[in-house]
C-alpha positions as CSV (number, residue, x, y, z in Angstrom):
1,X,-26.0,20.6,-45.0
2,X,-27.0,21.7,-41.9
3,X,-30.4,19.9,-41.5
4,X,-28.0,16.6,-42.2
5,X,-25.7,17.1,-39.3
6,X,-29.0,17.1,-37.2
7,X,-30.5,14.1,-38.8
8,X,-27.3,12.2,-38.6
9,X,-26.6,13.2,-34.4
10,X,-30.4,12.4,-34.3
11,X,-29.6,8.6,-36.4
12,X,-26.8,8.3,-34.4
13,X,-28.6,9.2,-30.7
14,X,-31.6,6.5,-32.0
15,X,-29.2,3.7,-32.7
16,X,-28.0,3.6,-29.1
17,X,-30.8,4.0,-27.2
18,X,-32.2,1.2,-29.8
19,X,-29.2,-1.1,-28.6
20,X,-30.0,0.2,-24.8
21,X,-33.3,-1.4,-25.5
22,X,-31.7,-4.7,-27.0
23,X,-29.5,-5.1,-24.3
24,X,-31.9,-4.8,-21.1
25,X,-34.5,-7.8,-23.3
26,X,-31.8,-9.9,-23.9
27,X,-30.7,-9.5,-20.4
28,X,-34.4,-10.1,-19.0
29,X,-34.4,-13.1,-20.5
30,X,-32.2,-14.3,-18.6
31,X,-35.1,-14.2,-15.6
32,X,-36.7,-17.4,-14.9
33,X,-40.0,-16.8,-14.2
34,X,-41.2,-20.2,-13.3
35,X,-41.1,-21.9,-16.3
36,X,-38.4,-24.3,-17.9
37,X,-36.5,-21.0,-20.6
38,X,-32.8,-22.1,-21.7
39,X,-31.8,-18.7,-21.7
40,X,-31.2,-19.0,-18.3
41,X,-28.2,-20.6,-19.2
42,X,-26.9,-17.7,-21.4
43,X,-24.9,-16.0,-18.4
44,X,-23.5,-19.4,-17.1
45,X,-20.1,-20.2,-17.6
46,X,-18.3,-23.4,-17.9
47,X,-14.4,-23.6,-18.3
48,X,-14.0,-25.0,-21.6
49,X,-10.8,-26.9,-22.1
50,X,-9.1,-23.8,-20.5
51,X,-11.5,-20.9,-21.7
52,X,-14.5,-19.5,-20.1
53,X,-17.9,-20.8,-22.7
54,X,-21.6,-20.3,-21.9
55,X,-23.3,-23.4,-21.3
56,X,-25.7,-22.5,-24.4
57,X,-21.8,-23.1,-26.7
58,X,-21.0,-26.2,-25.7
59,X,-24.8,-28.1,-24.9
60,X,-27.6,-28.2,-26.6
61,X,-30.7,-27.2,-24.1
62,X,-34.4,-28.7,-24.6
63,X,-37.2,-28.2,-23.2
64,X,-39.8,-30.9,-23.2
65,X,-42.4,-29.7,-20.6
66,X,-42.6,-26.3,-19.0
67,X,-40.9,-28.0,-15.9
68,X,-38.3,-29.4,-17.5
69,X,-34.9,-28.7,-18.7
70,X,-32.4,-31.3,-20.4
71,X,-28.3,-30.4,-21.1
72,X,-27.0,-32.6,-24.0
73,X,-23.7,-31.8,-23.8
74,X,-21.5,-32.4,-27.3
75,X,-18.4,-33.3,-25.3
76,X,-20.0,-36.1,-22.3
77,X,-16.7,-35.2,-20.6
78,X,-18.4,-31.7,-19.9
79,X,-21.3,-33.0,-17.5
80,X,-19.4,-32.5,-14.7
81,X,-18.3,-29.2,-15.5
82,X,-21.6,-28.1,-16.4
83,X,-22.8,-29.2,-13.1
84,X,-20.3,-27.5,-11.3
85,X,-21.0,-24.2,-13.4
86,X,-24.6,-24.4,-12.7
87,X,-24.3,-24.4,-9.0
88,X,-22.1,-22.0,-9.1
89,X,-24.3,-19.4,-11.0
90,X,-26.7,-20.0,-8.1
91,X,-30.1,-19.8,-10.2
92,X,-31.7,-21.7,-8.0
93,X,-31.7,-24.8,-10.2
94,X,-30.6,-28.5,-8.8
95,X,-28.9,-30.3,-11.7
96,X,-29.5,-34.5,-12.1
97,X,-27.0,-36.2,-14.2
98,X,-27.3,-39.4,-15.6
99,X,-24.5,-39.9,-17.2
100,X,-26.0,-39.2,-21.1
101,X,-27.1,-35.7,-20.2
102,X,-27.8,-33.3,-17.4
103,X,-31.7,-32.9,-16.0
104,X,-33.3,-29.8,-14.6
105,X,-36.6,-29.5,-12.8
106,X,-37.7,-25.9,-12.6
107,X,-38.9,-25.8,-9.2
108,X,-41.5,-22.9,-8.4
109,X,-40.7,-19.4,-7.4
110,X,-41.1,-18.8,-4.2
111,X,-42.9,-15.0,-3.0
112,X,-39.5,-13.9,-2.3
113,X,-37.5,-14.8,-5.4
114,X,-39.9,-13.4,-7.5
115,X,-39.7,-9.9,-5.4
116,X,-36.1,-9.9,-6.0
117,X,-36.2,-10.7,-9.5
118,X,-38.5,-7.9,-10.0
119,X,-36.2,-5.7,-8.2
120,X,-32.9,-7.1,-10.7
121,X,-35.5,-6.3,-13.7
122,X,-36.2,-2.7,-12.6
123,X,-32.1,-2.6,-12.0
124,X,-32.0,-3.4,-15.6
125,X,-34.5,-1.3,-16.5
126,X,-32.7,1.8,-14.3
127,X,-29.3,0.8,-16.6
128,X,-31.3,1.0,-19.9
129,X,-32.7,4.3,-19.1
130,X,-29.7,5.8,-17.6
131,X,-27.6,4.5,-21.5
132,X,-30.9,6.3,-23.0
133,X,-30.4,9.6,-21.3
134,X,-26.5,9.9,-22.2
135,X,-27.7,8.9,-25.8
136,X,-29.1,12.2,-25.7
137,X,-26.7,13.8,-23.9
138,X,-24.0,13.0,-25.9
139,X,-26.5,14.1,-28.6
140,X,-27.3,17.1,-27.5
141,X,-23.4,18.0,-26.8
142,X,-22.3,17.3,-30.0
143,X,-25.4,19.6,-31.5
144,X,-23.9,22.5,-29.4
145,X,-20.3,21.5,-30.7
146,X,-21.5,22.0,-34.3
147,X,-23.8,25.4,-33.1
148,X,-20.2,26.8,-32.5
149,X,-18.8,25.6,-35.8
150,X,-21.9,27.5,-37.4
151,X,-25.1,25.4,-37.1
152,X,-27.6,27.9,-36.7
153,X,-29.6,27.9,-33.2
154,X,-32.8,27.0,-34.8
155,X,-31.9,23.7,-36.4
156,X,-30.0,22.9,-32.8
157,X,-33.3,23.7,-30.9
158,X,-35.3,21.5,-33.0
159,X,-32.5,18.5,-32.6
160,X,-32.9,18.9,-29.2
161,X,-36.7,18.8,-29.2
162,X,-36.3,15.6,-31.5
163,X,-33.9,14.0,-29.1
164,X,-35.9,14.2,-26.1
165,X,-39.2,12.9,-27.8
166,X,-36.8,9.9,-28.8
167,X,-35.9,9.7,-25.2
168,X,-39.4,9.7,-23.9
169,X,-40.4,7.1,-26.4
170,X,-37.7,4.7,-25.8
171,X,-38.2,5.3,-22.0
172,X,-42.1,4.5,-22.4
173,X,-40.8,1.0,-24.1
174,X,-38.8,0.4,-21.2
175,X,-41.5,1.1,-19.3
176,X,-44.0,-1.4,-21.2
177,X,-40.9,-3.8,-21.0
178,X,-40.6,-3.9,-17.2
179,X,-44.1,-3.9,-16.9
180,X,-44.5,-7.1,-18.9
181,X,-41.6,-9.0,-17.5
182,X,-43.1,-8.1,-13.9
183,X,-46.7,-9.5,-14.7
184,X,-44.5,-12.6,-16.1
185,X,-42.8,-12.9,-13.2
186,X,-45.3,-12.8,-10.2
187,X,-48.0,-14.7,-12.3
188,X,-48.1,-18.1,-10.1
């Protein structure tokens, strides 16, 4: 019984730093690194006949060359919207609309854009360790909660060991993350 409390605070302590991880690549994707990636459009939001929608819910996004970035929008009403929202989410992008669709051409990073993405993608990567650290915080509290309702020392010593090799793993694939998305980002 005791060994399963551990395993379960141990489970439980996994899962979220497993979302932490999750979260900061979905979020990195976000970061155009030169190159035409709809997901830049993920965090862009276009008012919706009265309700706030990413682009990505109410367009479809293609990319036919690695420059290039075409909005279909389902509803042709929405171009201008879309337009508007894009401009607003200053991502550096320049929409063209031709009245069928909306047309982006993914102009190069310049030295400076790409420093300060790499600065937003170690932000994120700050915010994905700080959630993986109060995973094992929280862990670790709730270990010494049950120590006090009888879980012997031993088996709350080894959960703590566990949760902090947990922690530096996860942190080392945040760390492998970052590192990628950085080489991405200032390759020219």
């Amino acid at each position: 019984m005791d060994i399963e409390k551990q395993k379960e605070v141990i489970a439980t302590a996994r899962e979220k730093m497993h979302k932490a991880i999750l979260f900061l690549e979905e979020e990195l994707k976000t970061y155009r690194a030169g190159k035409a990636n709809p997901a830049v459009f993920n965090n862009v939001i276009v008012d919706y006949y009265g309700s706030p929608t990413p682009v990505p819910q109410v367009a479809s996004i293609t990319t036919p060359d690695a420059k290039t970035m075409i909005i279909q929008p389902w509803d042709k009403k929405m171009i201008p919207a879309i337009e508007k929202a894009i401009m607003a989410a200053n991502i550096g992008f320049t929409p063209q609309n031709n009245g069928e669709n909306i047309r982006i051409n993914v102009p190069p990073l310049t030295e400076e854009r790409r420093k300060e993405l790499v600065k937003r993608s170690r932000t994120e990567g700050e915010n994905a360790r700080i959630s993986v650290r109060n995973a094992r915080r929280d862990g670790v509290e709730l270990l010494k909660k049950y120590q006090k309702e009888g879980l012997p020392e031993d088996v709350v010593k080894d959960g703590e060991i566990t949760l902090q090799k947990e922690t530096d793993n996860f942190n080392k694939k945040i760390d492998e993350i970052l590192t990628a998305k950085e080489r991405e980002i200032m390759t020219v």
